[in-house]
C-alpha positions in Angstrom: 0.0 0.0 0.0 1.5 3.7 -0.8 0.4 6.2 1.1 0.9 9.9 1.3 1.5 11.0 4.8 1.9 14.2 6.7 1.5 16.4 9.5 1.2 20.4 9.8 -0.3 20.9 13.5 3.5 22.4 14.6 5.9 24.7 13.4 7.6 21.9 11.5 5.5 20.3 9.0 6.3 16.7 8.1 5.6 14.1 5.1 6.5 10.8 4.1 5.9 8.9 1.3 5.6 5.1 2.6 5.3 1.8 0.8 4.0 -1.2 2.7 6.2 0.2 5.7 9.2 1.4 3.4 10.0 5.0 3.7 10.3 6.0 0.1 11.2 9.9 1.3 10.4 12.5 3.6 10.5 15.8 3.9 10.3 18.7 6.9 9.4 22.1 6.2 6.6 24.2 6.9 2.4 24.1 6.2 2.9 26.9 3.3 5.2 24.0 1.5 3.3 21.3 1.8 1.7 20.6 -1.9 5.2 21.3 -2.8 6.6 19.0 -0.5 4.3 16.0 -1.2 4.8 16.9 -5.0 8.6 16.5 -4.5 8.3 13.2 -2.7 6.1 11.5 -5.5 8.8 12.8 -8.1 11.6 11.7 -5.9 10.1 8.5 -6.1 9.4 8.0 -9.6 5.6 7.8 -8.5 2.6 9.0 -9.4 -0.3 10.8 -8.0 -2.5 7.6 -9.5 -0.3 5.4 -7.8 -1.2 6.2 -4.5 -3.9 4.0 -2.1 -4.5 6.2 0.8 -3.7 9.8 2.9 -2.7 9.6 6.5 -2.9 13.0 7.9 -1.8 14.4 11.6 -5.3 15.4 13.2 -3.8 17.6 16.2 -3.6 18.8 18.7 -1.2 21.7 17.6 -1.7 25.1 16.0 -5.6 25.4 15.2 -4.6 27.0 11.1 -1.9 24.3 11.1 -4.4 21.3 11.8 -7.2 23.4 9.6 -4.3 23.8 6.6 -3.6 19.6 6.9 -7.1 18.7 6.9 -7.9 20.6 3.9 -5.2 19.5 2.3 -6.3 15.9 2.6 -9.7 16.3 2.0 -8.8 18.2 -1.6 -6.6 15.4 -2.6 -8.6 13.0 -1.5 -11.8 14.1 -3.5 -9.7 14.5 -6.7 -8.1 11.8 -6.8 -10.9 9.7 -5.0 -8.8 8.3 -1.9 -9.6 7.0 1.8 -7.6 8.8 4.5 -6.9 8.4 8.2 -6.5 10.8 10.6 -3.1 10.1 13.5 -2.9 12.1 16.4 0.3 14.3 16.5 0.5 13.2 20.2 0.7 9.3 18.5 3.2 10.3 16.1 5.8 11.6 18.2 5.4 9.0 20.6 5.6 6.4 18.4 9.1 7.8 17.3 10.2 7.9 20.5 9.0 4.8 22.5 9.0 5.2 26.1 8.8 9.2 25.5 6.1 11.7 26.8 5.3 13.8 23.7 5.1 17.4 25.0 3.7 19.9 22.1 4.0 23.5 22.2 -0.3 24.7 22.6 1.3 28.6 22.5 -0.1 30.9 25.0 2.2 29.6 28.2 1.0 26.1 27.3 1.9 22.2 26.2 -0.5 19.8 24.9 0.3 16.1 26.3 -1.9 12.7 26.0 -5.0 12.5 27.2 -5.0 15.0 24.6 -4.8 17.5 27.7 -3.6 21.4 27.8 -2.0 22.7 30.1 0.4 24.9 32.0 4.2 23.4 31.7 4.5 23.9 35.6 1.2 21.7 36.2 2.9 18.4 34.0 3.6 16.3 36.5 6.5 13.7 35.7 8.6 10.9 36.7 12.5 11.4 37.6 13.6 10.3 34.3 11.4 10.5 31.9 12.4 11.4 28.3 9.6 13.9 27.3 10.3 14.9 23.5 8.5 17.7 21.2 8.6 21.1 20.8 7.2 21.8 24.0 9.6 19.9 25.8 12.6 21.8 23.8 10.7 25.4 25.0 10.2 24.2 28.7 13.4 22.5 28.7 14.7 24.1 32.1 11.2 23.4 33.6 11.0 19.7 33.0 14.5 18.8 33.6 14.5 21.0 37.5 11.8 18.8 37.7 14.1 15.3 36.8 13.0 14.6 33.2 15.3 14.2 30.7 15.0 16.3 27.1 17.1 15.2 24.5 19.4 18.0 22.4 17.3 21.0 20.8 17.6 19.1 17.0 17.2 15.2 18.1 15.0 13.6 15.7 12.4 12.5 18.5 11.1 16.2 18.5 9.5 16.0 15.6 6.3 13.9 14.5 7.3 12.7 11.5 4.8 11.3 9.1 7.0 8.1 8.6 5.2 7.2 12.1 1.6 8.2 10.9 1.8 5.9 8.1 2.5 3.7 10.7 -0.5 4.4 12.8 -3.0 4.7 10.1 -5.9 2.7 10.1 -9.5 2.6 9.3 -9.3 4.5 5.7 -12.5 5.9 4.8 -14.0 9.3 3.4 -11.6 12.2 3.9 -14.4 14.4 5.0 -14.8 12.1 8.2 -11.2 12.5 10.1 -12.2 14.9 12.4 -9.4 17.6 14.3 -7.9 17.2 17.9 -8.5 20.5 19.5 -8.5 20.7 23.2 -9.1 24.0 23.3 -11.1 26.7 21.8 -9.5 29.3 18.7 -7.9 32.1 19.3 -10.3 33.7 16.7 -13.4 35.6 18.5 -16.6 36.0 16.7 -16.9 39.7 15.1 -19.3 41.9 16.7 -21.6 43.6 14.7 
């Protein structure tokens, strides 16, 4: 099975492009690159947009216009070229590269998202003496966690990131695009406008 997988609820925007569990290529970049990214990786690969079986898209939590900009993503190439999709927690991903982890997003605002999905303030994570916790959350609240006896790998180790290798991985029960529903654990930034 080739699938098409990616991610753009951080700063770092991942895809893959993964046969039966082969990593054909992968890219990181941002969520304004994407179509260019997963472009790139079919050419890369000498494949085709017709030669693909299924999306596998990172559902959140992370930036609300990151998940929104993934989403729509899938769900446009999945109508045109009439393919099932799955939706993979970011949370997931970054855990399953980095077994044994806690995956610690960034929410913004003073804030991490860890499983559960749950938000939070960093200084109310509580967290075993020596834990790994990976993620751009951990990177931000590095001093935090590790006064508090976790352990946070270097600033650009490959565990920070949720790459879509692992969402690929995860993916299961493809179906209509227009069903993978976001993770958000917290309301928008955006307020409604007053008239």
């Amino acid at each position: 099975m080739l699938i098409l997988a990616f991610d753009t609820a951080t700063a770092r925007a991942t895809s893959a492009l993964v046969r039966d569990g082969e990593v054909l290529g992968e890219r990181v970049s941002t969520a304004v690159t994407l179509l260019a990214d997963l472009d790139a990786l079919l050419r890369q690969a000498g494949a085709h947009v017709g030669d693909l079986d299924a999306l596998a898209v990172g559902t959140g939590p992370g930036s609300f216009t990151g998940i929104r900009i993934g989403l729509a993503a899938a769900r446009g190439l999945a109508l045109a070229l009439d393919l099932p999709a799955a939706g993979v927690s970011t949370l997931a991903a970054l855990a399953a590269g980095a077994p044994g982890a806690l995956p610690v997003l960034d929410a913004k605002r003073q804030e991490i998202f860890v499983p559960g999905p749950r938000c939070l303030a960093p200084a109310e994570l509580e967290v075993e003496p020596g834990v790994v916790c990976v993620g751009d959350g951990a990177v931000r609240y590095r001093e935090l966690l590790e006064a508090r006896g976790a352990t946070v790998p270097q600033d650009d180790d490959e565990r920070h990131l949720p790459r879509a290798r692992f969402h690929a991985a995860l993916a299961h029960d493809f179906g209509p695009a227009e069903l993978v529903e976001p993770i958000y654990v917290r309301l928008p930034d955006a307020k409604p406008a007053v008239a």
